[in-house]
C-alpha positions as CSV (number, residue, x, y, z in Angstrom):
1,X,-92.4,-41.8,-45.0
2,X,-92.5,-38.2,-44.6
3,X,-91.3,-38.5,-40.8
4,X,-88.5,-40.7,-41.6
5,X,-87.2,-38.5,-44.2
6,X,-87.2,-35.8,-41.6
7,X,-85.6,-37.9,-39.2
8,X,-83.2,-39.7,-41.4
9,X,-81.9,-35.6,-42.3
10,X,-81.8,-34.2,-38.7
11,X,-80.1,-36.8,-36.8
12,X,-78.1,-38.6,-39.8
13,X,-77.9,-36.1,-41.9
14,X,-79.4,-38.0,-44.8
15,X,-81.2,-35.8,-47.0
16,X,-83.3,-37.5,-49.2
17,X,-82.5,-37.1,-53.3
18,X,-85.2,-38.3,-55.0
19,X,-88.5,-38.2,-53.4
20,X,-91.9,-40.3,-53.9
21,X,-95.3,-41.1,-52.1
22,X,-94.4,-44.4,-51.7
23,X,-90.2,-44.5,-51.5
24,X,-86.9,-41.7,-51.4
25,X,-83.6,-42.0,-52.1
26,X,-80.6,-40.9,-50.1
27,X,-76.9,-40.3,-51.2
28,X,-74.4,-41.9,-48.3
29,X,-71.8,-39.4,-47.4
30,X,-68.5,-39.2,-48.8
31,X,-70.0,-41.9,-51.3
32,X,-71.0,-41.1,-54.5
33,X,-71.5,-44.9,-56.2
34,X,-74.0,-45.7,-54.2
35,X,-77.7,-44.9,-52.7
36,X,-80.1,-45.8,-50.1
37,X,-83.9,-46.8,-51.2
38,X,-86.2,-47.0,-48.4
39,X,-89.6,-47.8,-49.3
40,X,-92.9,-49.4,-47.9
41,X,-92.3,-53.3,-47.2
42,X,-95.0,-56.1,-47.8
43,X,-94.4,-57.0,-44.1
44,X,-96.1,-55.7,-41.7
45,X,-94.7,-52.8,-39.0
46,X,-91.6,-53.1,-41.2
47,X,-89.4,-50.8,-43.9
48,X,-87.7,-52.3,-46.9
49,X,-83.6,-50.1,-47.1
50,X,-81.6,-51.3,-50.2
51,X,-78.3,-50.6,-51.2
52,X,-78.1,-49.8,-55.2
53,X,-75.6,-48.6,-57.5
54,X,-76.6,-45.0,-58.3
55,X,-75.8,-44.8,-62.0
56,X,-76.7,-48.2,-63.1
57,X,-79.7,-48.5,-60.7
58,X,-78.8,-52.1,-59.7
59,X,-80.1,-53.2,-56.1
60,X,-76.7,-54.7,-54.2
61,X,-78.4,-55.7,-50.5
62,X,-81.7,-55.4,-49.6
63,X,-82.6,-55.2,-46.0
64,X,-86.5,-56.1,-44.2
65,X,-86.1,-54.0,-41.2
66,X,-88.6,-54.1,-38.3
67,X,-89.9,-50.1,-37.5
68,X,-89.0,-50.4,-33.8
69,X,-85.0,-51.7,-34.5
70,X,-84.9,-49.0,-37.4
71,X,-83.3,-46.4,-35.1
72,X,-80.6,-48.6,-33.5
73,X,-79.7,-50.0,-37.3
74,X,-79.5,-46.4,-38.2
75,X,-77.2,-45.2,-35.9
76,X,-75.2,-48.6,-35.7
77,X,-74.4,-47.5,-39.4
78,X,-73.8,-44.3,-38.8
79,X,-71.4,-44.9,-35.9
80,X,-69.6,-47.2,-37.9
81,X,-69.0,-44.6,-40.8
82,X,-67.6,-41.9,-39.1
């Protein structure tokens, strides 16, 4: 977890909020409703990423995402919000 926080901050520029052994937190940019959750998944070689509402804590989407596509989903969303 600790290398994807470092990664999801130097090439995203997602700095993580609120940070624990087993999940963080990240605030999207220019959005202040809502969060990212990534956290250890019950499947293997994958990560769980859900979309909540920050202030009532409500998950929206939640996403099973293999380790090896994580980087292309990453920056498909992050081409797609700039």
């Amino acid at each position: 977890m600790n290398s994807l926080r470092k990664t999801l901050a130097e090439k995203y520029g997602l700095v993580a909020d609120i940070m624990h052994d087993d999940y963080f937190f990240v605030q999207l940019p220019e959005n202040e409703d809502h969060s990212l959750k990534f956290l250890e998944s019950s499947l293997p070689e994958c990560i769980r990423v859900e979309l909540a509402e920050c202030f009532a804590g409500s998950v929206i989407a939640a996403w099973e995402v293999p380790l090896f596509l994580l980087p292309q989903v990453l920056q498909q969303a992050h081409d797609e919000s700039c």
